[in-house]
N, C-alpha and C positions, 0 to 999 in steps of 0.2 A: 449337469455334468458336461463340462464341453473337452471335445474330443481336440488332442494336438498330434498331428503328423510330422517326425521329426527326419532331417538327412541319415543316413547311414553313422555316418563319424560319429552324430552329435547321439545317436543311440546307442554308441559301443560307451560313449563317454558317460552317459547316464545308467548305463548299466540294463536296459528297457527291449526288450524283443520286438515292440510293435507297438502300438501309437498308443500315450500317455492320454488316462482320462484324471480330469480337476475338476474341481472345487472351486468357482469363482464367486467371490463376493462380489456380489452391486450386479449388474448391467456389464456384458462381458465385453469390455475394451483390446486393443493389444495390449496395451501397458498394464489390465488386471491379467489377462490371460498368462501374460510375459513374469510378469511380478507371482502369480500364483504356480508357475513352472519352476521358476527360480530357487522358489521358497521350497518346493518340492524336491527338487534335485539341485541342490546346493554349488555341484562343480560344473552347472553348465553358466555360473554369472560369470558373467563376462565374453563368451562365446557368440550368443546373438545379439547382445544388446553393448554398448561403453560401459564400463563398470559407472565412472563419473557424470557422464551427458547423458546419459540412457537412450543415446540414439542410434536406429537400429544398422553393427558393422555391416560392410561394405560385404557386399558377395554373400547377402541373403537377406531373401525373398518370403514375403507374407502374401498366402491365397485362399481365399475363401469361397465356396459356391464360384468357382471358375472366374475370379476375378483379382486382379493384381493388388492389392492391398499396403502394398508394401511404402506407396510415401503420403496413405493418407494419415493423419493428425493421431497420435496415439489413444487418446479417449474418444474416436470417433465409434460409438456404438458396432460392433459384428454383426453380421447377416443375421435374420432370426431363425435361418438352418442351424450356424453353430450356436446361438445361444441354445437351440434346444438340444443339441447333441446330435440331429440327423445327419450331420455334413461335420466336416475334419476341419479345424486350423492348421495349416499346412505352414510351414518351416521351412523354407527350400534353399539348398546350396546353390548360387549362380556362378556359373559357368565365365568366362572372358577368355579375349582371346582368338584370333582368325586364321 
């Protein structure tokens, strides 16, 4: 079961209180993680990811075990904290702006 921690917005959007547990098939990637969210809550495609390029929009941020994850390779294998569910796939809205 791997755990997802989502922004505020994107959990009034999904309708979710507090952090989505999944089902990932295979080896948990961002792209299965992202793909197995999706498939789960149907109105958040297109919010974190291009609907077409599946590449992840501007102004959000992937973390895992305290590390910024967000422009490594989409099948790049998760920490084995989140594949085992000890630790959260984090979602996070970025800020811009001085």
């Amino acid at each position: 079961m791997i755990r997802v921690v989502l922004p505020a917005h994107l959990r009034k959007l999904a309708q979710v209180g507090g952090e989505v547990q999944l089902d990932v098939q295979g080896p948990p990637t961002q792209r299965s993680v992202l793909d197995a969210l999706e498939a789960s809550y149907p109105m958040l495609r297109g919010t974190i990811r291009d609907h077409v390029s599946q590449e992840r929009r501007a102004f959000i941020r992937f973390f895992a075990c305290e590390q910024d994850l967000s422009h490594d390779p989409p099948d790049t294998p998760l920490p084995e904290a989140v594949a085992k569910g000890t630790e959260p796939f984090l979602v996070v809205g970025a800020v811009a702006g001085g």
